[in-house]
N, C-alpha and C positions, 0 to 999 in steps of 0.2 A: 376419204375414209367413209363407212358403213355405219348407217345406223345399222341396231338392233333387230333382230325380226323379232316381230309378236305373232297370237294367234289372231291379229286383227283381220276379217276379212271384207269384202265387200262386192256385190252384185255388181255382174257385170251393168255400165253407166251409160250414157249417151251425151255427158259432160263436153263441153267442149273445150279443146286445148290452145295455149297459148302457142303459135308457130316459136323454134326455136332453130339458133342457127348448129348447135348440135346434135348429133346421134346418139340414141338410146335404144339396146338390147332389152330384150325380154325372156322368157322362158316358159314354154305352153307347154303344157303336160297333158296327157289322157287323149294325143289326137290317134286313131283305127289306123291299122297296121297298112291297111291298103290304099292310104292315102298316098300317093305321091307328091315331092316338094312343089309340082309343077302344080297341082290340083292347092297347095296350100299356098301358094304364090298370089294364086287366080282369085281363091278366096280373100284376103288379105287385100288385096287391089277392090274386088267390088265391096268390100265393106266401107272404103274410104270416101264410095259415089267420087273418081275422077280424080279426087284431089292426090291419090298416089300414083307415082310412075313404075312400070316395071324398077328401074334404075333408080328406085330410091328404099326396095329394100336388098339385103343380104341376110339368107335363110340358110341354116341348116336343117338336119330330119332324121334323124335316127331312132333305131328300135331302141327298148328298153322294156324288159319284163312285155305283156301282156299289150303294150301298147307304143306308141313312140313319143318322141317329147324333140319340141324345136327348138331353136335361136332363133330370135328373127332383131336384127337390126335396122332400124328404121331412121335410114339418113333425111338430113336438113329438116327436121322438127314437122315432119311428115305422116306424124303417127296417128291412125284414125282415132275418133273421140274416143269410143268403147274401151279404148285402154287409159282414159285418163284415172283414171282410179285407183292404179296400180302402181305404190310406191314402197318405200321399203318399210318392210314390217306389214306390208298392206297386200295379199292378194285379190286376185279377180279370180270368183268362183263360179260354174256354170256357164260359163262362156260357149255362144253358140257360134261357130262358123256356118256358112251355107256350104255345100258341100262338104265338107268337111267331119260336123259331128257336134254335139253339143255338150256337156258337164268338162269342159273345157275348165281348167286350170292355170292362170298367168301370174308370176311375179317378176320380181326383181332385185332380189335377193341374190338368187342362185345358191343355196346351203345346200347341204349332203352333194349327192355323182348327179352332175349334168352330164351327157353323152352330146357330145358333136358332131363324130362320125363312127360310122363301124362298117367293115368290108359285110360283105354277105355270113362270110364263113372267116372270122375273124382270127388268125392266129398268136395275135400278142396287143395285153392293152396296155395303152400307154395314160400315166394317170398323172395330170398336174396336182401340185398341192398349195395353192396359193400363200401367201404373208402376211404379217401383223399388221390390223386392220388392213387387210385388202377384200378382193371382192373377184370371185371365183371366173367372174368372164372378166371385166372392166383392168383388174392388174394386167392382164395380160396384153393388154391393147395398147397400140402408141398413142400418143396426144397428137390429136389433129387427124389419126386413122382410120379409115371405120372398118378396117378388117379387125379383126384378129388372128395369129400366127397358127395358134393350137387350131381352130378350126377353119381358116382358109387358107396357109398355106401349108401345114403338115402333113394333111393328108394325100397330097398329090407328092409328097416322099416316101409317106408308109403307106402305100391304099390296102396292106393285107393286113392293119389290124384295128383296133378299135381305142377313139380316142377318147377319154373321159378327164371331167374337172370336178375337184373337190372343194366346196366352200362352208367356212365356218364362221361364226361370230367370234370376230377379235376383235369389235372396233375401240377405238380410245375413247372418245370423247363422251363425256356422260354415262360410262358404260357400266352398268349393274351386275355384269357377270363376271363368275367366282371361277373361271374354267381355269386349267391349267395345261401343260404339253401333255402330260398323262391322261387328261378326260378327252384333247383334241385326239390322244392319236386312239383313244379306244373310239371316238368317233369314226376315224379314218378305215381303223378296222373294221365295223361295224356295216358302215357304209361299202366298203370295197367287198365285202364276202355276199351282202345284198345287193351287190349290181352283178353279180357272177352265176351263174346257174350251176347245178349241181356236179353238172357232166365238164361242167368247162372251170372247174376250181381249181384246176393244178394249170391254166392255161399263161404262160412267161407272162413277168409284169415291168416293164420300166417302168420306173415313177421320178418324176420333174418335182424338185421342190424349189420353192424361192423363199431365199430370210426365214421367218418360226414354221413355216411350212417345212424344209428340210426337217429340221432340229422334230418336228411328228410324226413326220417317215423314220425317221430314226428310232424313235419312242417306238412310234409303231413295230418296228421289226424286233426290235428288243422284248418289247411286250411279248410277241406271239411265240417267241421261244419258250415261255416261261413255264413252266411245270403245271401240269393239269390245266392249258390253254387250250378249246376246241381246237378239233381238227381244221374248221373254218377261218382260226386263225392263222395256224401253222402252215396250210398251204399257200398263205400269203408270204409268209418267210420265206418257204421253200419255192415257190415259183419266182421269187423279187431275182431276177437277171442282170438286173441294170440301176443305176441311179444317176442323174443328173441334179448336183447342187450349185444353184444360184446364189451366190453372196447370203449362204449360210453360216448363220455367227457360232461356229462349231464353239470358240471361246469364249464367246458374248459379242454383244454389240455398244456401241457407242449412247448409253442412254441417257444422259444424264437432264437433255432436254426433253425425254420423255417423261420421265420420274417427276418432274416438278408439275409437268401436263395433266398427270394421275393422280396427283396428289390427294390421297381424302378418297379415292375411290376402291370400288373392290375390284377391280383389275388392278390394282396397283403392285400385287405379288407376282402375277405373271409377267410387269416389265422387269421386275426388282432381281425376277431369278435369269433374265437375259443378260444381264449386267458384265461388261468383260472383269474375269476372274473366280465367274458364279460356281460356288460348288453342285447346285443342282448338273450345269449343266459340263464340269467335269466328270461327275459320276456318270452321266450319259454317253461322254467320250469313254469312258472305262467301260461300262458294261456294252455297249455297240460292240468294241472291240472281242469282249470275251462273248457275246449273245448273235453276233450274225456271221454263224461261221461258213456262208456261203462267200469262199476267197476265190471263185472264179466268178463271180459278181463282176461286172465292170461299172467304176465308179470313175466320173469325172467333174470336179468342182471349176468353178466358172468364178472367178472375183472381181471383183467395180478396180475401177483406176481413178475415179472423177467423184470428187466431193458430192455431198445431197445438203440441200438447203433443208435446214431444220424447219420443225412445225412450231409457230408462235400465234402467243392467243392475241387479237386486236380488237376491242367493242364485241366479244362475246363470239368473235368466229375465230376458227381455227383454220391457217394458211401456210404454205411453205416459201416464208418469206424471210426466215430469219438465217442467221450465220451459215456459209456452209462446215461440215465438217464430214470425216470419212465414218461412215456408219460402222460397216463392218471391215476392219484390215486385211489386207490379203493373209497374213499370219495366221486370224480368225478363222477365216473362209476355207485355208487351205487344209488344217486340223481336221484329216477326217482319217487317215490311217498310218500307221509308223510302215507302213508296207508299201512303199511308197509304186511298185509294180502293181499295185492295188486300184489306184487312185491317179487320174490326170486330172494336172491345175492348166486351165486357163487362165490370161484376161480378158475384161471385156473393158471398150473404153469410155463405161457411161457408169453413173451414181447409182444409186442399191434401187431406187423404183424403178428406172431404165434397163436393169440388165437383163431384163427379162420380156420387154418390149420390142419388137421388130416391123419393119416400114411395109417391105418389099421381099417378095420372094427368090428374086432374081438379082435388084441392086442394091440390097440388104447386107454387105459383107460380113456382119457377124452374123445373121440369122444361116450365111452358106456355112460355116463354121457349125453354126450348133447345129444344123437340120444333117449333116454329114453325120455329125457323133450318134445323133438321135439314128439315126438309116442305120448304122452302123450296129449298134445296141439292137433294135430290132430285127434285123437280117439275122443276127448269130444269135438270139434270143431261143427260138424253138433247139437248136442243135444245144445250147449248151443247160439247158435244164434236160435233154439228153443224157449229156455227158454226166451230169447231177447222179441223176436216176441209175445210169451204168453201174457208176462208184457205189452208190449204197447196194445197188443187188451185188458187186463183185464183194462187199463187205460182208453179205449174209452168205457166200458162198462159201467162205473160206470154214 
């Protein structure tokens, strides 16, 4: 779980760090467009004077507006001091690299569109949306892995489009905020029409949700329909292609060990309205149905088979050690359209944090399963917002 971001920040430091036997991502922003990963690798290694190996980081490097912004994962607690500073809620501001550039921006957060990869000339973006209390790189990682799927092994299946991650503050614990699925997904929107340029606003969208991440994509597309909504949001609707849902509790979720976890807090309405049987989030199933009337959309839900060990509080920390139970039911999950030529159900055979987690690219069995549907979705992505576009001009023709 996530703390909170503040607007706490902090000069880049020269602190020095405790070695640690795990890996820790980062996120730099403001690095100059003609930097290459190779030129930011180089740098990175002589800031650490020796103590880092080639082989102990994993970078990304992609454009974004005006400048680019990276991942860089820094295996076995190898992280030079200059980033000790950087924790959540906490950026590093000004940050010089040599070569590289300086007013350098690092957190660890990850909130609003991280970019991890993008083709040159990108023809379809694919947009994850992460889970309640997760964390926009970190959910999507396995335990013990230091890749991650979204940006180390997806793009060598879709290299023609552009990969992006969306992260927001959901966390539980101690948490002061009053957000709801309607303020996440005007977030969602807000952020998706600001990572698109003007010319490339109708450009096809897959979007990945996992758990209340779906249930936003969905708010989201609902939202953008809605009468006197920018055009900036409606060509989110009209471009959305595709959708992959992850052990999304279309009926609710299993919460009843979270409700007791929240208790007294102001997040406490957002678990309350996940709840299975919640009319907020039946009206959501009604209106999606009547509000996204792209029915050549291809949708496919994905549901857990394998209990999740609940979160229980012990001496003041919060751990997944208590009972397992099924979070979200395949019934839940499956709940996304009476059309059922609309919509394919998977399963997957791992619990509601796991199903969205993948090892290997290659002896990964479920990752070849989803990374097929994902190739799939993307390939037919440009022809069928085509096809889109046909129909409405054959409509003003008439």
């Amino acid at each position: 779980m996530d703390s909170k971001q503040s607007s706490g920040r902090r000069a880049a430091g020269s602190a020095s760090t405790k070695p640690s036997s795990s890996s820790r991502t980062l996120r730099i922003c403001g690095i100059p467009l003609h930097i290459t990963p190779e030129q930011l690798r180089t740098s990175l290694l002589r800031l650490s004077h020796g103590s880092l190996q080639a082989n102990d980081l994993i970078l990304s490097l992609a454009p974004f507006h005006e400048a680019q912004v990276a991942t860089v994962t820094f295996l076995r607690g190898r992280e030079p001091a200059q980033f000790s500073g950087c924790r959540p809620g906490h950026e590093i501001y000004a940050l010089r690299l040599d070569g590289v550039g300086g007013n350098l921006v690092v957190d660890c957060d990850f909130y609003g569109i991280t970019p991890l990869y993008s083709a040159k000339v990108p023809t379809v973006d694919v947009i994850a949306v992460t889970g309640l209390a997760g964390h926009a790189f970190g959910s999507w990682k396995a335990p013990g892995n230091h890749s991650m799927w979204l940006r180390d092994f997806l793009p060598l299946a879709v290299p023609g489009a552009r990969i992006l991650t969306f992260g927001y503050d959901s966390a539980l614990k101690g948490s002061t905020c009053t957000n709801s699925i309607q303020q996440y997904s005007r977030q969602l929107l807000d952020h998706v029409s600001g990572a698109r340029e003007k010319k490339d606003a109708y450009r096809p969208i897959v979007f990945i949700g996992h758990s209340l991440g779906g249930l936003v994509i969905k708010q989201a597309l609902v939202d953008a329909r809605a009468l006197r909504r920018p055009a900036k949001d409606q060509s989110i609707l009209q471009s959305c292609t595709g959708i992959c849902f992850f052990g999304v509790p279309h009926k609710g979720l299993n919460n009843n060990n979270l409700l007791s976890l929240v208790e007294g807090q102001q997040n406490a309405h957002l678990i309350n309205d996940l709840r299975e049987g919640s009319t907020l989030l039946h009206r959501l199933y009604r209106d999606f149905l009547e509000g996204f009337v792209n029915h050549d959309c291809a949708v496919t839900s994905f549901y857990e088979t394998q209990d999740t060990a609940t979160v229980v509080e012990e001496r003041g920390k919060w751990s997944r050690g208590g009972p397992k139970i099924r979070m979200v039911s395949m019934d839940s999950a499956m709940w996304t359209s009476p059309r059922d030529e609309m919509c394919s159900q998977i399963p997957i055979d791992k619990d509601h944090s796991n199903i969205v987690k993948f090892t290997d690219p290659q002896l990964d069995p479920t990752y070849t399963i989803v990374r097929r549907i994902i190739e799939a979705m993307v390939a037919d992505a440009p022809a069928a917002l085509e096809r889109r576009r046909a129909a409405v001009r054959g409509r003003y023709a008439r």
